[in-house]
C-alpha positions in Angstrom: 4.3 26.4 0.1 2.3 26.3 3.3 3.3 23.5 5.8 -0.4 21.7 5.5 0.4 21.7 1.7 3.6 20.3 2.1 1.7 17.5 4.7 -1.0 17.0 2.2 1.6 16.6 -1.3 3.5 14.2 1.0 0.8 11.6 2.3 -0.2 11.8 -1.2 2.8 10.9 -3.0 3.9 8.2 -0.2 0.1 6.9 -0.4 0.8 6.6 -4.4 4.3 5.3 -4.1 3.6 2.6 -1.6 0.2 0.8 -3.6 2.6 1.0 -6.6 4.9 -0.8 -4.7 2.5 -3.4 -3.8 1.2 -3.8 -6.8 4.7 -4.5 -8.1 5.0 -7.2 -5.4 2.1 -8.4 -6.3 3.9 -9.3 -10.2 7.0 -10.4 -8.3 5.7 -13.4 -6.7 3.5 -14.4 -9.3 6.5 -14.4 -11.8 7.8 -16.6 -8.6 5.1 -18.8 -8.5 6.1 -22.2 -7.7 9.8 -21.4 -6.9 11.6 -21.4 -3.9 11.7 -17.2 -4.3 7.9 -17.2 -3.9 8.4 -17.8 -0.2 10.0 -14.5 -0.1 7.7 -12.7 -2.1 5.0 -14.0 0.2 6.2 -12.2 3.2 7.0 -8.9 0.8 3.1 -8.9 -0.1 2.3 -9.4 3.2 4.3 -6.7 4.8 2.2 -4.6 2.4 -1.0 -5.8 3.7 0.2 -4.6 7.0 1.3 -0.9 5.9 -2.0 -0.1 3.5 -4.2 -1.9 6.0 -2.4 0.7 8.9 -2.5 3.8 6.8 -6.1 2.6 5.4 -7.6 2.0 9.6 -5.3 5.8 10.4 -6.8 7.4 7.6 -10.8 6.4 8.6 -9.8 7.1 12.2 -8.9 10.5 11.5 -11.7 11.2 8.8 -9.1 10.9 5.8 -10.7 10.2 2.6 -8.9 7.3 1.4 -8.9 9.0 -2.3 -6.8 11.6 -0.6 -3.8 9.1 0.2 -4.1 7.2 -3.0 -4.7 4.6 -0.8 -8.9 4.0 -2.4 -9.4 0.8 -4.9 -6.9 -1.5 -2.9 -8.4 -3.4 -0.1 -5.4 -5.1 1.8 -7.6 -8.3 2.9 -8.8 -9.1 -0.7 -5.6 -7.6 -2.9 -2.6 -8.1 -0.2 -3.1 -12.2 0.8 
């Protein structure tokens, strides 16, 4: 396997791997809602918003298709607050 490929497989699996892990976040601190744990799970989402919203800004910057990342149908202002 050719080092671009390798590049390519790897942004898209860590693209995958970190909206699923917002997305779990997401559950996590509404299952904490009202509880002194949502606190926590507040700043966990919002670490998240900071990440996607990096790799999302990198991505355009360097003319990455965001479907290429896995990164596409999450938008950290609306989804990540």
């Amino acid at each position: 396997m050719k080092d671009t490929e390798k590049l390519r497989n790897y942004l898209l699996d860590v693209g995958q791997l970190i909206k699923e892990s917002a997305q779990r976040a997401l559950e996590e601190r509404e299952k904490h809602r009202g509880q002194p744990a949502q606190e926590f799970y507040d700043g966990y989402v919002l670490g998240f918003h900071r990440i996607v919203s990096l790799m999302q800004q990198e991505a355009l910057a360097f003319g990455i298709d965001l479907k290429a990342l896995h990164l596409d149908g999450i938008e950290p202002d609306r989804d990540l607050v």
